[in-house]
N, C-alpha and C positions, 0 to 999 in steps of 0.2 A: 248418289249423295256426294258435297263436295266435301274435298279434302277436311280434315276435322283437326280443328285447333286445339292444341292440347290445355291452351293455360284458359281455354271454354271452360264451366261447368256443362257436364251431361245431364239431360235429364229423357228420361222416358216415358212416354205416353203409351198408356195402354189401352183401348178401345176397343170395341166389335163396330161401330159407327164408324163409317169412312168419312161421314163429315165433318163430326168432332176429330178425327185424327188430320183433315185436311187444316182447318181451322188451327186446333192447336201448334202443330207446326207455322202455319204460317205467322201464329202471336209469337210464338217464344224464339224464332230460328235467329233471330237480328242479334238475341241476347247468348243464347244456349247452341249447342251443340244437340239437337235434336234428334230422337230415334222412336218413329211411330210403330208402334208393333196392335197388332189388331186380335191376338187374344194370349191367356194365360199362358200356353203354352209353346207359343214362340218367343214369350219373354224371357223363359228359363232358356231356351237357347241361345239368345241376344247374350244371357247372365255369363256364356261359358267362357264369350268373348270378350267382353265390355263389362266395365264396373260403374254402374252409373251415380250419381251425386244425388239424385231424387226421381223418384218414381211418382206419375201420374197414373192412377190406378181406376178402372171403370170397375162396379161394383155386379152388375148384372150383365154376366157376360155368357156365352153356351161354352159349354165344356167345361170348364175352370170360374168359377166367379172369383170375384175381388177374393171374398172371404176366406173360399180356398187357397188363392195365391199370396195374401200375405200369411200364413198360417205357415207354408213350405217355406217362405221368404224367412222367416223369422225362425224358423226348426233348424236351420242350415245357418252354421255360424260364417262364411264367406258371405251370406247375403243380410244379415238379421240386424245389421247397421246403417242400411240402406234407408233412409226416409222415405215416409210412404205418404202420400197426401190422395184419399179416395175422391172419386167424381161420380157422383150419383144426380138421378133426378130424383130421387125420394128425397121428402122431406119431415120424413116424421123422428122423434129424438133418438126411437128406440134401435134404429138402422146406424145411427150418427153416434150412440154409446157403444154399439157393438163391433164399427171398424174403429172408435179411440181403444176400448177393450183389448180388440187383439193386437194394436200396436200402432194403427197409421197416427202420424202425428196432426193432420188435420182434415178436412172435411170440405167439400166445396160443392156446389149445387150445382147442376147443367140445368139452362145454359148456362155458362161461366161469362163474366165481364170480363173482358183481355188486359184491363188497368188493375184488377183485381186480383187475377189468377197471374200474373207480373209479379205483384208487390206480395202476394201471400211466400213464392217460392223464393222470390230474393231474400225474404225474413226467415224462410226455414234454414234457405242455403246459407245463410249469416250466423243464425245459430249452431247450424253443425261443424262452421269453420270453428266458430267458438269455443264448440265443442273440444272438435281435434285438438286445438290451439293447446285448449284448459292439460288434457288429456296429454299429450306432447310433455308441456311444463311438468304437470306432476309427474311422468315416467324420467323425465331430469332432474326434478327433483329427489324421486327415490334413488337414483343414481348415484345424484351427489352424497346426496344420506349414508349408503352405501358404499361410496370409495372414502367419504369422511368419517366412518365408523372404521374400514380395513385401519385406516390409515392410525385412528387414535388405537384400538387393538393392538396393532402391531408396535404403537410408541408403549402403552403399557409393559405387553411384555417385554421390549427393549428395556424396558424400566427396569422390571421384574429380575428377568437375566442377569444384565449386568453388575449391579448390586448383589445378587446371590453369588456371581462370579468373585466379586469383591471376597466375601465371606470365604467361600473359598480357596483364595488365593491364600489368604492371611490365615486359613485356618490350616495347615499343609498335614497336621495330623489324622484327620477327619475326610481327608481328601473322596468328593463321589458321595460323601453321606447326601447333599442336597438330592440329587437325582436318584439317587437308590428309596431316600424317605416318598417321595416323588412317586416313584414306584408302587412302592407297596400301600400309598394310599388309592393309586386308581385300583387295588386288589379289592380293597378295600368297600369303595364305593360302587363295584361292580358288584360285588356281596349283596349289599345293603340295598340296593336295587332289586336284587333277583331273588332273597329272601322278604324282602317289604319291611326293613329294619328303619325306624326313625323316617319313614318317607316323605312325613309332610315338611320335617327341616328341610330335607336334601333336596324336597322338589324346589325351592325358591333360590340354591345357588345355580351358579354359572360353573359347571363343570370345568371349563377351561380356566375359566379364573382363579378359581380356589386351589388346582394343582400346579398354574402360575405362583400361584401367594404364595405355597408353601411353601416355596425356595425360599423366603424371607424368616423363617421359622428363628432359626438362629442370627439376624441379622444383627441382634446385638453384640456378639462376640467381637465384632469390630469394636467396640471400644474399652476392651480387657487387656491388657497391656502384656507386652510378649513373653516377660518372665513367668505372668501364668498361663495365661494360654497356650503356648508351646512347653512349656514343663518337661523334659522329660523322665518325668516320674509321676505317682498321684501324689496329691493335691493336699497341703496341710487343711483344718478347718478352718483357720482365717483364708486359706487360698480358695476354698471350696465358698465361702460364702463372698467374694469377690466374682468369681465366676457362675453365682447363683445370680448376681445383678444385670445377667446378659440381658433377660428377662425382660427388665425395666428398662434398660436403655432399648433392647429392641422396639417399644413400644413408643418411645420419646421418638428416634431417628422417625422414625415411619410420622410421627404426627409434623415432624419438620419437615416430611416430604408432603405430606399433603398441604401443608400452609402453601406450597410454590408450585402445584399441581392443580390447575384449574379443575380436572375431572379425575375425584381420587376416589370413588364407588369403589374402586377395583381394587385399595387399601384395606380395605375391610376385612376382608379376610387373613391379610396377610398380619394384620394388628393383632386377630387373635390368636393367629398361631402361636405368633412373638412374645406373646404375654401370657400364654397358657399350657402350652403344649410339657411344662413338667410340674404344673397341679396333680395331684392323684385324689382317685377315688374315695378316699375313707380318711382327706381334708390334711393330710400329711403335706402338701408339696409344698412348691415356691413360686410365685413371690406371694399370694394372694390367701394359702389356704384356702381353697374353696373348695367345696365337696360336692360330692354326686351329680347330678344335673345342674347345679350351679354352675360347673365346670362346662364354658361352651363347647358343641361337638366338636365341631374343628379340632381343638384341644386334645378332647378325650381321644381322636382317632391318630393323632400326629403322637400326640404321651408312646405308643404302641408301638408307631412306625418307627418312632426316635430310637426309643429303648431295645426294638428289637436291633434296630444297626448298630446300635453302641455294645452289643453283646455280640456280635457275629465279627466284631470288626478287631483288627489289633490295636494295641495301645500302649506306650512307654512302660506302662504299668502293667500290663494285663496278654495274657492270649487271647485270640480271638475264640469264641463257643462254637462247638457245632450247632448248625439248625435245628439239632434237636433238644441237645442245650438251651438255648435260647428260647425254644417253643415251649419248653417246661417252665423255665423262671414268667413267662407272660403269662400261662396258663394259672399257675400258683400266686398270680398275683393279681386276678379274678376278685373283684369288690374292697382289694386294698390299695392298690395301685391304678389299676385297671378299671375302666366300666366292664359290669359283668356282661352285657348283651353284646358290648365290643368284642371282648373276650372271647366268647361263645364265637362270634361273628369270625376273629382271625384263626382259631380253631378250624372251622371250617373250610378254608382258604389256605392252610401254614404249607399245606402240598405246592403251593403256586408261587412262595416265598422261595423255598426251596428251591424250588426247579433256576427260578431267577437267579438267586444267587450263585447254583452251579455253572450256569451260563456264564456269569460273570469271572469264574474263575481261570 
């Protein structure tokens, strides 16, 4: 056989008739890169070599029929993309539904017209280019999908970060509460997973997002001006209700971020932190009053992780609690402060706060 032109389409012809394999060779060699194999199972050995573009496939052959060899053709995923186009001399429909059945993409009659059997495989080998082509673009396109999602992901929580960093910086009392709250919400949420607590909320967030957001929880303390915020002492009641307004401006800043934020999905959560996280249970809190299940989860589960760090932690005013300290005022605060299933829920868990915190120490 001569030398074989790579930028050829191959195609294969497969026959037990030496003169249909004489023939066909001599129609398609002008166009194609030819390889006449004369039954089924020299064709799986041609397969081990050569990958061919389209199979010409005789149906009634000894050993192996058509039948049989697209069946293997199509079980084996290196071969099961192969176009298969049968050559029969039967003509009845029920032979012609049964090789479209198992997979050949078309059907042709011996004898074959050489203008025919030309123009049917140019149109298959045109469609499969097309195919590829389609097939190519959408694997680029998911691609693109794909590094253009890394890409907005990573600007969010750039987003996310650096603002919480803000808060941070300016909050220098408090220093670490963002990632420690951070903390003991993933305690949290792993809970409530492995118990089946509130499942059908928690299956519809984005787990990364939501413990992205919560670094914004206190995001309004940026606009509390330094003689209260930095205090060092507690807080008269008019100071105390100035710094109750964090609340509300947290929930303002964040609606100014999403005005200039083409894709702020991922604001969502961080909004109800910001505006709820010191609601209580039994409609006592701020800024909204809201009680029980009014209080969105988020809320109720940040109320928890807030209050236990402001009780473990020092303060101009205060000592810091022991863990166990702290575990008891949360516990006693079960349907008044607290959601009780929360409750119940950080109970179960307050061993893995602990541990945390002593690492920290």
């Amino acid at each position: 056989m001569e030398e074989q032109d790579n930028s050829r389409k191959k195609v294969v012809l497969v026959d037990d008739n030496i003169t249909i394999l004489t023939m066909g060779n001599f129609i398609l060699n002008e166009k194609y890169d030819v390889f006449t194999i004369p039954s089924g199972i020299k064709l799986f050995k041609l397969l081990e070599k050569v990958v061919p573009d389209l199979i010409l496939l005789d149906i009634e052959m000894p050993e192996m029929t058509g039948y049989e060899v697209i069946k293997k053709l199509k079980a084996d995923p290196s071969t099961a993309g192969i176009p298969v186009i049968f050559l029969t001399a039967k003509t009845d429909m029920g032979s012609e539904l049964e090789g479209l059945t198992l997979g050949a993409i078309d059907y042709l009659s011996k004898p074959f017209s050489p203008p025919l059997l030309l123009k049917r495989i140019e149109l298959h080998l045109l469609v499969e280019t097309q195919k590829r082509e389609l097939l190519n673009f959408n694997n680029n396109l998911l691609e693109m999908v794909r590094v253009k999602t890394e890409t907005l992901l990573d600007m969010q929580n750039s987003i996310l970060k650096t603002v919480a960093d803000l808060v941070e910086y300016r909050d220098e009392i408090t220093g670490g509460h963002v990632e420690r709250t951070r903390k003991y919400l993933e305690f949290l949420l792993d809970a409530m997973v492995e118990q089946k607590i509130y499942l059908d909320e928690i299956a519809e967030w984005d787990r990364e997002f939501l413990l992205q957001s919560s670094q914004l929880h206190d995001l309004g303390k940026i606009s509390i001006r330094d003689a209260i915020l930095l205090k060092p002492g507690k807080l008269d009641a008019d100071e105390f209700e100035v710094m109750k307004s964090h609340t509300v401006f947290g929930v303002k800043i964040i609606d100014e971020i999403e005005k200039h934020t083409p894709e702020n999905s991922f604001l969502t959560h961080a909004k109800i932190f910001a505006g709820t996280h010191h609601e209580k249970w039994n409609g006592t809190g701020y800024p909204g009053g809201l009680a029980g299940k009014d209080i969105p989860l988020q809320g109720r589960l940040m109320a928890i992780a807030d209050v236990y760090d402001a009780l473990i932690s020092v303060r101009p005013y205060k000592k810091p609690l022991t863990h166990e300290e702290a575990s008891n005022i949360i516990i006693e605060g079960k349907g008044t402060h607290f959601d009780p299933v929360l409750t119940d829920l950080y109970a179960s868990v307050a061993d893995k706060f602990a541990r945390f915190i002593n690492d920290q120490s």
